[in-house]
C-alpha positions as CSV (number, residue, x, y, z in Angstrom):
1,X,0.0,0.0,0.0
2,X,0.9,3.8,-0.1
3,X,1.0,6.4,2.2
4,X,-2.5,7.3,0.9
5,X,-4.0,4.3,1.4
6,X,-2.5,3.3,4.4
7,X,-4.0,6.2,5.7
8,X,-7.1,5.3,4.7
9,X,-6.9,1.7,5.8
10,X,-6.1,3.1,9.5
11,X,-9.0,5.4,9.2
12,X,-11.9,2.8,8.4
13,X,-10.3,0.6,10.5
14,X,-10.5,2.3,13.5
15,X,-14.1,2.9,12.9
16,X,-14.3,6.4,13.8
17,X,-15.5,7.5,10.2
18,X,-19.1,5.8,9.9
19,X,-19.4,6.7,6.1
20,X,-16.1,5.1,5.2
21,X,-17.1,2.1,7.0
22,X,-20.2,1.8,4.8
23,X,-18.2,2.8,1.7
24,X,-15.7,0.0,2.7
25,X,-18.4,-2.4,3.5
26,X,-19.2,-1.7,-0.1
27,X,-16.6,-1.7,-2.0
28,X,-16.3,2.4,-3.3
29,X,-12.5,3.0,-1.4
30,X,-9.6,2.9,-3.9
31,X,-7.7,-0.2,-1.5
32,X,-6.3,-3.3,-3.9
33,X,-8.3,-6.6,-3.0
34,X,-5.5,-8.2,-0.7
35,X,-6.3,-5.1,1.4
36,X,-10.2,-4.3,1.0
37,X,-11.7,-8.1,1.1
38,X,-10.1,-8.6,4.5
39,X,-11.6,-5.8,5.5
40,X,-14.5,-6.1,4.5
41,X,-14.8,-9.7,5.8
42,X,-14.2,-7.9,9.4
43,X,-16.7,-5.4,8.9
44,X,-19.4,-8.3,8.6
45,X,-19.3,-9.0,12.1
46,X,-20.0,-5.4,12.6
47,X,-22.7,-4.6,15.4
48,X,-23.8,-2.0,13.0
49,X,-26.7,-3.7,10.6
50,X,-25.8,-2.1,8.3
51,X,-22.5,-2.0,7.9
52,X,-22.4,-5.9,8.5
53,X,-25.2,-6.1,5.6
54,X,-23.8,-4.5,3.2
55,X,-20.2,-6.1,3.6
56,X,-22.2,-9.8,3.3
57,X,-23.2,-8.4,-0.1
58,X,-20.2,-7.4,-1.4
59,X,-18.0,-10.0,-0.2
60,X,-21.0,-13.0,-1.4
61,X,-20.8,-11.2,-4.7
62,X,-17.2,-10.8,-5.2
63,X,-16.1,-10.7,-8.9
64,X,-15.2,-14.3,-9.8
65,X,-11.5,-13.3,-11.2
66,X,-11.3,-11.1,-8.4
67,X,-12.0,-13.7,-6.2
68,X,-9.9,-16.9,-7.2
69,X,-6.4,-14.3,-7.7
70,X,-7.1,-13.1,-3.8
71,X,-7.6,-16.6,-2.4
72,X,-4.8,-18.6,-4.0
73,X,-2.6,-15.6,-3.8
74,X,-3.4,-13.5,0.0
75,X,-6.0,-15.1,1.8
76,X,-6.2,-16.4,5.1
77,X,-7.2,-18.6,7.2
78,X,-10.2,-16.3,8.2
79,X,-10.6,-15.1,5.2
80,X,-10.7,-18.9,3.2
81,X,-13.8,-19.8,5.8
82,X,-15.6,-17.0,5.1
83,X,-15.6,-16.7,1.3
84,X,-16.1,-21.0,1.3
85,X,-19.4,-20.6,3.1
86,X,-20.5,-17.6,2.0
87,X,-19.2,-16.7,-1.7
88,X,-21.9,-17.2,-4.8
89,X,-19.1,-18.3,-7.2
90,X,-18.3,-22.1,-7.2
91,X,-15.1,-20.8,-8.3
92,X,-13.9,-18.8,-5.8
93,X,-15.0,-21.8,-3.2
94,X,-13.2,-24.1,-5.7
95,X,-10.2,-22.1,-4.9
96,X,-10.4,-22.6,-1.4
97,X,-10.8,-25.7,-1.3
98,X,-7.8,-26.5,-3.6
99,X,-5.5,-24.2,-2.3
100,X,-2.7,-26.6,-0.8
101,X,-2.1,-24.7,2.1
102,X,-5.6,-24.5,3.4
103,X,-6.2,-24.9,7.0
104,X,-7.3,-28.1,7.6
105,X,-10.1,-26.9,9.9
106,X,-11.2,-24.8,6.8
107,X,-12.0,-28.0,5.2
108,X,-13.4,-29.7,7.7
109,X,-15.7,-26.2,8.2
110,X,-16.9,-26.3,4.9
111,X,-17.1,-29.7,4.2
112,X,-21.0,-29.9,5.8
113,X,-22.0,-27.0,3.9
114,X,-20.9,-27.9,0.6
115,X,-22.9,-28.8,-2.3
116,X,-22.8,-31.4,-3.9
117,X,-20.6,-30.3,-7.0
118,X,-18.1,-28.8,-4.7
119,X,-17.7,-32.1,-2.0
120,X,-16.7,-33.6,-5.0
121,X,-13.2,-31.5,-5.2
122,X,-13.3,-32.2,-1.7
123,X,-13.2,-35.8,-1.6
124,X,-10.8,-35.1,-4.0
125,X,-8.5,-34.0,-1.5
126,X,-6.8,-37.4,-0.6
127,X,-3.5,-35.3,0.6
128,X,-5.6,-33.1,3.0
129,X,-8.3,-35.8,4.1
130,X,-5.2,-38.4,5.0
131,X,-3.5,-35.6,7.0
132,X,-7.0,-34.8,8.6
133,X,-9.5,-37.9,8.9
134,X,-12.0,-35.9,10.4
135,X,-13.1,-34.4,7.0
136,X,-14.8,-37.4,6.3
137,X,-17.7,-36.8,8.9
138,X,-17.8,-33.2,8.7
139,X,-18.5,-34.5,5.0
140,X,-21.1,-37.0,6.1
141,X,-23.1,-34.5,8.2
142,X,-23.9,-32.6,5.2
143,X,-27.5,-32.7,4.0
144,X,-26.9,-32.6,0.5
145,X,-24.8,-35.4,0.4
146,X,-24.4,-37.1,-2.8
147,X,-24.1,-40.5,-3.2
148,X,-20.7,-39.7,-5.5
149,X,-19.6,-38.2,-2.4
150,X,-20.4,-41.2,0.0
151,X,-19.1,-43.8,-2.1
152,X,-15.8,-41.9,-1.6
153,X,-15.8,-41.3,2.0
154,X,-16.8,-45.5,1.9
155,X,-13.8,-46.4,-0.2
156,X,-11.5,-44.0,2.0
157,X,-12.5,-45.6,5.0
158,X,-11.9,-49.3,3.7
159,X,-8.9,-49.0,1.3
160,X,-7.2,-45.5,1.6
161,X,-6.6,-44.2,5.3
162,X,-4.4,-46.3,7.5
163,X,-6.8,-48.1,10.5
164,X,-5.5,-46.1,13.5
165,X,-6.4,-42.7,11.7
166,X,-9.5,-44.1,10.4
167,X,-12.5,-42.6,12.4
168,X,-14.5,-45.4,14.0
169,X,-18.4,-46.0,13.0
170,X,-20.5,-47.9,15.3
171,X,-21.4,-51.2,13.0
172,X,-25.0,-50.2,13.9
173,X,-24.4,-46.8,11.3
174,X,-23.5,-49.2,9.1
175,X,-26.2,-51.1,8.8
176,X,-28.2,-48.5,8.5
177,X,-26.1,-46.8,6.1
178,X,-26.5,-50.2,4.2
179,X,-30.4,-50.6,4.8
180,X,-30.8,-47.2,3.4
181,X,-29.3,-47.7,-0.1
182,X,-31.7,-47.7,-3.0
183,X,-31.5,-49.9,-5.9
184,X,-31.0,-46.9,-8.0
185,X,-27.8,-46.1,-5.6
186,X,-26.5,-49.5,-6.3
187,X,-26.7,-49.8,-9.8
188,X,-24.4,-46.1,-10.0
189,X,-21.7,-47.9,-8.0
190,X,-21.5,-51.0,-10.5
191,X,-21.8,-48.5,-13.6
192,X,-19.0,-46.2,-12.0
193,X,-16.9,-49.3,-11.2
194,X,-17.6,-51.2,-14.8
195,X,-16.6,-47.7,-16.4
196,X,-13.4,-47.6,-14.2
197,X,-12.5,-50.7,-15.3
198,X,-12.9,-50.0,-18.9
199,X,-11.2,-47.0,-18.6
200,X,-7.8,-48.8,-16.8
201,X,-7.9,-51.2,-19.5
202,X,-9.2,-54.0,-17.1
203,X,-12.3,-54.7,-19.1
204,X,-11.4,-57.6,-21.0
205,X,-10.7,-59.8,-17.8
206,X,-10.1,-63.7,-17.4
207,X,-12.8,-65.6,-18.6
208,X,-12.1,-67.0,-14.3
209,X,-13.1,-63.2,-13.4
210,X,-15.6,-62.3,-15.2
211,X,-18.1,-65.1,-14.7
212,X,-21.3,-63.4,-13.2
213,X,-22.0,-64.7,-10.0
214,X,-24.8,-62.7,-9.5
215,X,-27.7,-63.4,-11.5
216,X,-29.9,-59.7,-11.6
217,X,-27.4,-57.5,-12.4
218,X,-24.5,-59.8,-13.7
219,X,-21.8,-58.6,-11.4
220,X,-18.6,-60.6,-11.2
221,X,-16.8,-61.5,-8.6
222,X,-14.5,-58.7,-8.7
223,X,-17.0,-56.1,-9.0
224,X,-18.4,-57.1,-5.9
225,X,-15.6,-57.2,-3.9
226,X,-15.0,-53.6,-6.1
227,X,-18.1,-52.1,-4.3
228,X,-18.4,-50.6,-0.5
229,X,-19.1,-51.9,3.0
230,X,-22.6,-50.8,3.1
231,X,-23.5,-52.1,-0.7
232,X,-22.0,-55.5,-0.1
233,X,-24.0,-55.9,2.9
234,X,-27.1,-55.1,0.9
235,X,-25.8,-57.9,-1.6
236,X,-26.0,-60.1,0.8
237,X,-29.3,-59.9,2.3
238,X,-31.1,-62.5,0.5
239,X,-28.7,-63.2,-1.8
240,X,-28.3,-66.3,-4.2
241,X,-26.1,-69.4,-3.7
242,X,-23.1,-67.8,-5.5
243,X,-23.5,-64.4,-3.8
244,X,-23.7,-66.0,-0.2
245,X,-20.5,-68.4,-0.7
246,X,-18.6,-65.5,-2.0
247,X,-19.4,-62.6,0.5
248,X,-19.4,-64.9,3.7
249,X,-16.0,-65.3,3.0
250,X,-15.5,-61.5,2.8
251,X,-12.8,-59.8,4.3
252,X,-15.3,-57.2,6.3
253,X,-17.1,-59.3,9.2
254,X,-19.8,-57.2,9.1
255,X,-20.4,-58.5,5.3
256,X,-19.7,-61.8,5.9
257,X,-22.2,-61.9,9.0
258,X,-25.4,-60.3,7.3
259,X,-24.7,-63.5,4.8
260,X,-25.6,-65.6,8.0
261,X,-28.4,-63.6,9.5
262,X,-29.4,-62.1,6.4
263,X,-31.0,-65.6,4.4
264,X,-32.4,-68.8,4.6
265,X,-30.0,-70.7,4.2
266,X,-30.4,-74.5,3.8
267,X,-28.5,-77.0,6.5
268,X,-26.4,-78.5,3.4
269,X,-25.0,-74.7,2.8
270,X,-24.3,-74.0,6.8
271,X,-22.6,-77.2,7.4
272,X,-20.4,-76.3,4.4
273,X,-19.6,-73.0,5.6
274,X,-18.9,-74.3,9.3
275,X,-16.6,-76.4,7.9
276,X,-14.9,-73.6,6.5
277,X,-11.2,-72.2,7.4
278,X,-11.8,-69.4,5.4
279,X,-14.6,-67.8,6.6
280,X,-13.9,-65.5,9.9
281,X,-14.7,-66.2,13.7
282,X,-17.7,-64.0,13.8
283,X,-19.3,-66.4,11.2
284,X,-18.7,-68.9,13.2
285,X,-20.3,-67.3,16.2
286,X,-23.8,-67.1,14.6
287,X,-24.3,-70.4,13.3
288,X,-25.3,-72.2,17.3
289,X,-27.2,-68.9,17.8
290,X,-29.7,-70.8,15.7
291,X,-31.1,-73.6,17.6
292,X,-32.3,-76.0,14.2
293,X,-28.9,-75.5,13.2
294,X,-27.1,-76.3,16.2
295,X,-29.4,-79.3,16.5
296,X,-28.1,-80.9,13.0
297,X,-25.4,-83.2,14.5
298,X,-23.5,-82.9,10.7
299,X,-23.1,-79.0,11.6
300,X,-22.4,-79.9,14.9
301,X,-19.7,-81.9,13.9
302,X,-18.5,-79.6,11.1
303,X,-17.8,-76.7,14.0
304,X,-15.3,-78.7,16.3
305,X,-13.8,-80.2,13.1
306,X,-12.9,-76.4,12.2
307,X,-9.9,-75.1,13.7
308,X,-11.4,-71.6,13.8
309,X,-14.2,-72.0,15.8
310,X,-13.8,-70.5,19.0
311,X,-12.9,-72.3,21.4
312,X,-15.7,-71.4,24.0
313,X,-18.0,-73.0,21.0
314,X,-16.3,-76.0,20.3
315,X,-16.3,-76.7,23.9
316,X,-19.9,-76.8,24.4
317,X,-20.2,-79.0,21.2
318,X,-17.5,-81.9,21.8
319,X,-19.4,-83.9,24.8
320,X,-22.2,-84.4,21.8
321,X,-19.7,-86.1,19.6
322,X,-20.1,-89.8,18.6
323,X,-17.4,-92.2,20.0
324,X,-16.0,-92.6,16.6
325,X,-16.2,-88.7,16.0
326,X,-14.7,-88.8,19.5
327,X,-11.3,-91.0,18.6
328,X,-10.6,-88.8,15.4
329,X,-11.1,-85.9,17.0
330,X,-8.5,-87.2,19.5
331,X,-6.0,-87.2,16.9
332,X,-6.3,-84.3,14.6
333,X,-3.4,-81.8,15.6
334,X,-5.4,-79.6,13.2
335,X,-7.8,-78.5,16.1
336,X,-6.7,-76.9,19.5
337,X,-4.8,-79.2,22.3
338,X,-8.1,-78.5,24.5
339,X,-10.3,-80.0,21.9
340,X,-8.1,-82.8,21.3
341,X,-7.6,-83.5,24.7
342,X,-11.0,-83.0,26.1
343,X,-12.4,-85.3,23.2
344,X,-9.6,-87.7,24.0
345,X,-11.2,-87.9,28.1
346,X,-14.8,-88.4,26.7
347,X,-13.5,-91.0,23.8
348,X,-11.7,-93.1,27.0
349,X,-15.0,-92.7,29.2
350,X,-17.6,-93.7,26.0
351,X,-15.7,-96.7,24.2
């Protein structure tokens, strides 16, 4: 600045000179951007209604050009929150929100507010949401959440953060996450993930891969596994054959789970997947929670056979073996020494 308009800067901003204020608030004093926009973002906090009025108007309706130069070249940090929520050009808030330097409590600010074209260059923002994981539910609080937008926060959450920074959801928000997802929503995700496919030159997989195992919408098994948490869990709620013995092996619990509680599944299906070793312990779990599964001896049997059942399970299962069941049982080193041992006791006290 020069003398001149240093002068003048003093003068409004000491607020002795009403009239300058408003003409400030307005924009009519010869200051250069870097030095008015400040400004006038001060002067809408002004306990003078009008004064505060009229800055909100200038600074919501700051020339686009104007605008962008200012923020990626002199803003700050008070200055990027107030334009992001309250500028009219998606520019300017573009600006903010790609500006490298932004605060990161800027982002996470804005990041409710947003619509829906803007979250987008937000999610975008994998260098600023790994520094600050707490983006992602400032994100998910918005109301105009699009389901672009929460696909991305899903797939940053299961693939991109590292698990200590990832900020923990209750598996109950999940399910209703999952519960809430139209058909419509679902059929997005497999077009998005069929058209990123295409587009990495992965279209023209095995004939292995792309075997549909899903009748309706002929997904493969890689574009399921491709899709979120939430959408594989509505896969699996009464799912076919194919679907269930894919996603109850899934690497999520939760998915894997809502297979088992989520269908009718015949006794010939649940003995196979207690005799499983790939499926996870939490599977397990659920099957005796069912008492006319429990009751099948074969499923029974199939549980203590599996080195991953629990052992609390197992335990309660074992005295209920046959004596032959009993003597192999005694031998397997593929079960836990308990098992072994305990069927070993009740083998020597049945035979």
């Amino acid at each position: 600045m020069d003398e001149q308009q240093n002068r003048l800067y003093e003068q409004i901003l000491s607020g002795k000179n009403r009239q300058l204020q408003v003409m400030a608030a307005q924009g009519v004093v010869p200051l250069p951007p870097e030095v008015l926009i400040p400004l006038q973002v001060a002067l809408t906090r002004s306990p003078d209604t009008q004064i505060s009025g009229f800055a909100e108007e200038t600074v919501a309706t700051l020339e686009t050009n104007v605008g962008v130069t200012y923020v990626n070249e002199h803003a700050g940090e008070r200055e990027l929150l107030y334009l992001g929520a309250h500028a009219q050009s998606h520019e300017i808030v573009e600006a903010v929100l790609r500006r490298p330097d932004v605060p990161r409590g800027v982002l996470i600010d804005l990041a409710s507010v947003l619509p829906p074209e803007l979250q987008e260059v937000l999610v975008h923002r994998q260098d600023a949401i790994l520094e600050e994981p707490d983006i992602l539910p400032a994100l998910e609080q918005n109301p105009e959440l699009s389901n672009y937008t929460k696909r991305r926060i899903w797939e940053y959450r299961e693939h991109l953060l590292p698990k200590d920074k990832v900020p923990r959801k209750d598996p109950a928000e999940i399910e209703a996450e999952s519960e809430a997802i139209t058909d419509e929503e679902l059929d997005e995700a497999i077009a998005e993930i069929r058209a990123r496919a295409a587009a990495e030159g992965n279209g023209d997989a095995s004939d292995e891969e792309a075997i549909a195992v899903d009748d309706e919408r002929q997904l493969t098994d890689a574009e399921i596994r491709g899709l979120p948490v939430p959408m594989r869990m509505k896969l699996a709620r009464n799912a076919t054959k194919q679907v269930r013995l894919l996603l109850v092996r899934d690497t999520n619990a939760q998915v894997a789970v809502t297979v088992i509680t989520g269908n009718s599944i015949p006794d010939s299906e649940v003995e196979q997947i207690a005799n499983s070793r790939s499926v996870c312990d939490e599977v397990i779990r659920q099957i005796p929670k069912k008492r006319e599964w429990i009751r099948k001896y074969s499923i029974a049997r199939a549980l203590v056979k599996n080195p991953k059942t629990p052992l609390d399970v197992a335990t309660k299962l074992v005295p209920r073996m046959s004596v032959r069941d009993l003597r192999e049982l005694a031998k397997d080193r593929n079960i836990p020494d308990a098992i072994r041992q305990m069927s070993l006791r009740l083998y020597q006290t049945k035979r």
